[in-house]
C-alpha positions in Angstrom: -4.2 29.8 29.7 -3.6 28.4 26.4 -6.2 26.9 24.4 -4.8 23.1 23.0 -5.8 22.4 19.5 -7.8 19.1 18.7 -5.8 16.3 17.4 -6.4 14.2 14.3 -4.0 11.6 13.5 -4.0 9.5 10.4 -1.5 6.3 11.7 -0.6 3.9 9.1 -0.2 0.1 10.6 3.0 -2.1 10.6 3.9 -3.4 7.2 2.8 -6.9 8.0 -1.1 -5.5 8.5 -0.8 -3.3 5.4 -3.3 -5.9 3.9 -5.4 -5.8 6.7 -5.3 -2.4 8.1 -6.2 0.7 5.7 -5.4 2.9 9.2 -6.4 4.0 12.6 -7.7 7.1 13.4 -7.9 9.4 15.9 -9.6 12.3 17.1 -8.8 14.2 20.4 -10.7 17.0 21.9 -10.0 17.3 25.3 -8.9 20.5 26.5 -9.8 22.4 23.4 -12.6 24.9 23.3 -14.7 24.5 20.4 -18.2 25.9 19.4 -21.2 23.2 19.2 -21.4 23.3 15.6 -17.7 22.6 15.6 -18.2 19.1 17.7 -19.1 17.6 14.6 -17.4 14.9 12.1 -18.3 14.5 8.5 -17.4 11.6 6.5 -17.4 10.4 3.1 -19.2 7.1 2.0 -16.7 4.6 2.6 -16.0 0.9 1.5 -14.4 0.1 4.5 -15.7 -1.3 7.9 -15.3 0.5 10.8 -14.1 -0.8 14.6 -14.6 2.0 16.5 -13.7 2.9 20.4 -15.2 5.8 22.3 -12.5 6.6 24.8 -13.8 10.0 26.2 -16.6 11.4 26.1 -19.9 10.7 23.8 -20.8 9.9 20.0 -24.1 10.3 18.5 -25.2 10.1 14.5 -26.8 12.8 13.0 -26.9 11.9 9.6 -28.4 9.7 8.5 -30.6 10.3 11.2 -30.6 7.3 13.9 -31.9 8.9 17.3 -30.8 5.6 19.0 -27.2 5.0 17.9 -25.2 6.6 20.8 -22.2 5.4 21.7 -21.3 6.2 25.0 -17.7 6.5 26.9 -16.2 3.0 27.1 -18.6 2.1 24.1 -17.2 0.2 21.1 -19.0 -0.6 17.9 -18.4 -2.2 14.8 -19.7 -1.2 11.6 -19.6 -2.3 7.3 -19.2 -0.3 4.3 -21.5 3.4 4.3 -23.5 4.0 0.9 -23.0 7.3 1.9 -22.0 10.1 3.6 -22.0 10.4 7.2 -22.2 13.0 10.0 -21.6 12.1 13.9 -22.2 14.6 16.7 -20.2 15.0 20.1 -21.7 16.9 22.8 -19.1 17.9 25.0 -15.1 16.9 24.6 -14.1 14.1 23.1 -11.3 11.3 22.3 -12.3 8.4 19.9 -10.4 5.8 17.8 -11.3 4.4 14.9 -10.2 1.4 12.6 -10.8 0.8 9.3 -10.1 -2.2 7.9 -10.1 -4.0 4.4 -13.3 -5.8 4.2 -12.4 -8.5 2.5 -9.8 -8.9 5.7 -12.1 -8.7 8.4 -14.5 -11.1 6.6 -11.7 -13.5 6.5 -10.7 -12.5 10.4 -14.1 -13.1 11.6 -16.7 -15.0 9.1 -18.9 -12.0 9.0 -21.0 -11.7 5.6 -20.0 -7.6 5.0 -23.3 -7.2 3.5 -24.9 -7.4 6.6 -23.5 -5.2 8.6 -23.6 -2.2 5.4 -25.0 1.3 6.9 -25.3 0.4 10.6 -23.2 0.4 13.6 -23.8 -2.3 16.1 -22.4 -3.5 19.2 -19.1 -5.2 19.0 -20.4 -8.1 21.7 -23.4 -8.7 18.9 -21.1 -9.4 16.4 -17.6 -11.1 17.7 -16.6 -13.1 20.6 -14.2 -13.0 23.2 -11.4 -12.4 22.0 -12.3 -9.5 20.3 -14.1 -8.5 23.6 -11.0 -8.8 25.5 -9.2 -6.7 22.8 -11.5 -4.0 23.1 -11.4 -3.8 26.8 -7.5 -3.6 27.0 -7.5 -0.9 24.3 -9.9 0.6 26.3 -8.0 0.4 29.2 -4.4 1.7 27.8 -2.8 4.7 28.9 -2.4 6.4 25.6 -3.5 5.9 21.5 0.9 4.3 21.4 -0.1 1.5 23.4 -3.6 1.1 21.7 -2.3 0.7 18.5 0.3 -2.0 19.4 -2.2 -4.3 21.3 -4.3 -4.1 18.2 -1.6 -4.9 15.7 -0.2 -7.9 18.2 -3.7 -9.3 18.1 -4.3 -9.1 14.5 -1.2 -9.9 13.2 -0.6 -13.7 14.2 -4.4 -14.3 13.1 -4.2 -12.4 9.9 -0.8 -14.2 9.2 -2.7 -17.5 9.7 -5.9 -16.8 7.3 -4.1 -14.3 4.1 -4.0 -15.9 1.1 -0.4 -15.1 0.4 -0.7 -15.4 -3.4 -3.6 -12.8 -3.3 -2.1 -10.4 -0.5 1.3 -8.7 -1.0 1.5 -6.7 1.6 1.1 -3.4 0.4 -2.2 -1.1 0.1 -2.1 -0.5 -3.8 -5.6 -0.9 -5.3 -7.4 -2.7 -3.0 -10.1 -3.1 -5.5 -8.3 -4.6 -8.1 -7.2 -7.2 -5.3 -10.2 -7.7 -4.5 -11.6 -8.7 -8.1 -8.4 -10.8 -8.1 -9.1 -12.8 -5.3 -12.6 -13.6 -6.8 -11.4 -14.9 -10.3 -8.6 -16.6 -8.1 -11.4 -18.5 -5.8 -12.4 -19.9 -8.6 -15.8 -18.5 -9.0 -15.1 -15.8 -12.8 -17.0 -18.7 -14.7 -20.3 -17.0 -13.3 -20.5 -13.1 -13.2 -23.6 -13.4 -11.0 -22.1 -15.8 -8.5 -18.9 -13.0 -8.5 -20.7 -10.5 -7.6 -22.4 -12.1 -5.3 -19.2 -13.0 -2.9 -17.8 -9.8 -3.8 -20.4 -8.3 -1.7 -20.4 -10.8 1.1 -16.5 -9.9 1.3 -17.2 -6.4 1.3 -20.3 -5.6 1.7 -20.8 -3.5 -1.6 -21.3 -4.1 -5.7 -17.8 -3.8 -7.5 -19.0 -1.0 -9.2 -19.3 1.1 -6.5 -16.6 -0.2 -4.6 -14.1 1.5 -8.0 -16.1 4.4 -7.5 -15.4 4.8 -4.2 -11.4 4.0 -4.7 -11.0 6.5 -7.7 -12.8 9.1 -5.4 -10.9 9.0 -2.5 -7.3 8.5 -4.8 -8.8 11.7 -6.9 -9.6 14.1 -3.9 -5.5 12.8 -2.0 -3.6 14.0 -5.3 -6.1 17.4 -6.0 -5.8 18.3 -2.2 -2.0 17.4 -2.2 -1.9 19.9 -5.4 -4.3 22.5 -3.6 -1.4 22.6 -0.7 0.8 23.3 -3.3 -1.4 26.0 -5.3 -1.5 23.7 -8.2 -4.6 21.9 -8.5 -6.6 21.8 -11.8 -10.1 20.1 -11.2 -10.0 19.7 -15.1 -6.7 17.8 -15.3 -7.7 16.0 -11.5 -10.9 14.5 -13.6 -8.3 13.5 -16.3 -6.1 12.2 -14.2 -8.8 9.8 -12.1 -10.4 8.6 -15.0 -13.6 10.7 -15.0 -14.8 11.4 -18.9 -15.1 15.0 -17.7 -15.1 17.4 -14.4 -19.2 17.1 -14.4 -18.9 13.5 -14.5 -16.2 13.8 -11.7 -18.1 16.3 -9.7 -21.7 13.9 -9.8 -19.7 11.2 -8.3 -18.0 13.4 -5.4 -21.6 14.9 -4.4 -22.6 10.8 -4.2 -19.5 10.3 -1.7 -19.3 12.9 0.0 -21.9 15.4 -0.6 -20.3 18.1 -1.9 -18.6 19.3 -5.6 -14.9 18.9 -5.5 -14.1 22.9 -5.0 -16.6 22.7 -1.7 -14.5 19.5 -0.4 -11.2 21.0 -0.9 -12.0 24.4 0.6 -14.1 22.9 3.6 -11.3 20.7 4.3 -9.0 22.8 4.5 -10.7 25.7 6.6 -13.9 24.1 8.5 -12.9 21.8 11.3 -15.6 19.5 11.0 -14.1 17.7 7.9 -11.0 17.1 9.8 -10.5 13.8 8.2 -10.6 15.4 4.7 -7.3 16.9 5.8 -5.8 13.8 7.6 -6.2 11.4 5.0 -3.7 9.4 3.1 
């Protein structure tokens, strides 16, 4: 009998949620035989909240250490921004979505203040109402990740549509940072760096400085992975490239993110299974 290999998809949303959306994710193990110390998923900090639906099987975080946050089959959770990185565990076979959205989107979806909700994962019936509830039990329900992703982007894209600020929001990724700072000076609040700041990280949960670290990191590791596939990649000229005043300064802020030096993340994603995402990302 053949052994099926896990899955790990990377989906892009519709055009019209390109604002809202950065992706979905998922991971499928079902089927596949994997060692327990390959049941494991490491992420990067991120700047990005987090809905997250357990689908199969069981979720439990490792690091940081948080003996309590389990999520079990038929669980869904909603999480902010992480400072750092992250490491979940699942004990047997699994099959979990998760989607990651702008923050400054689902602040303006739902009214939560993002720097509440930074480093912890919580309930989605603690944080959102009905609706959302309702959303999560028919994604729940679906027959496959197809049909998942279109009853998410049918529900989000009449209420995003209704709450974008269309001058701020063209509907493309691009630097989502940038955007961000844009829609502060555009709210009317630049006369008062302090005040700025201070909604930047209601909207998102994190200072601005860290938010551009966190943007030139993950657009730094895409291209030297992209040019590792290709045999070409030059930590040196990646550093250049990104913006780094060297590869030590580049390498201090990829051990923040993610843990590791650049070399370590390239290699690990390619060849240990645990950093799946490292592969899948775009």
């Amino acid at each position: 009998m053949l052994c099926m290999l896990p899955i790990s998809k990377f989906i892009v949303p519709r055009r019209s949620l390109a604002s809202c959306l950065r992706a979905i994710v998922v991971r499928n193990t079902v089927g596949c035989e994997l060692a327990d110390e390959q049941r494991l998923n490491r992420y990067p900090a991120t700047g990005f909240p987090v809905l997250f639906l357990q689908l199969v099987g069981e979720s439990v975080m490792v690091e940081p250490p948080m003996p309590d946050m389990k999520c079990p089959e038929g669980g869904v959770l909603l999480s902010g921004a992480w400072t750092g990185p992250t490491v979940s565990a699942n004990p047997g076979p699994t099959h979990f979505m998760t989607v990651l959205f702008f923050p400054e989107a689902l602040h303006r979806l739902t009214g939560i203040d993002m720097s509440t909700i930074v480093d912890q994962f919580q309930p989605l019936d603690a944080l959102l109402g009905a609706e959302w509830q309702q959303l999560a039990a028919r994604m729940l329900a679906a027959a496959n990740d197809e049909t998942r992703v279109a009853l998410l982007e049918d529900f989000l894209e009449p209420r995003w549509r209704a709450v974008r600020d269309n001058s701020a929001f063209d509907g493309a990724v691009g630097d989502w940072v940038r955007r961000l700072e844009g829609q502060a000076a555009a709210a009317g609040i630049g006369r008062s760096v302090r005040m700025a700041e201070r909604r930047i990280r209601e909207w998102a949960g994190q200072p601005l400085r860290r938010l551009r670290r966190s943007y030139r990191a993950e657009q730094t590791f895409i291209a030297a992975r992209d040019a590792a596939l290709k045999g070409k990649v030059s930590l040196g000229d990646m550093a250049q490239l990104g913006g780094y005043s060297d590869q030590a300064h580049m390498s201090r802020e990829a051990r923040e993110i993610s843990g590791l030096s650049p070399s370590e993340i390239l290699r690990r994603g390619l060849e240990d299974e645990t950093y799946w995402v490292y592969r899948i990302w775009n």
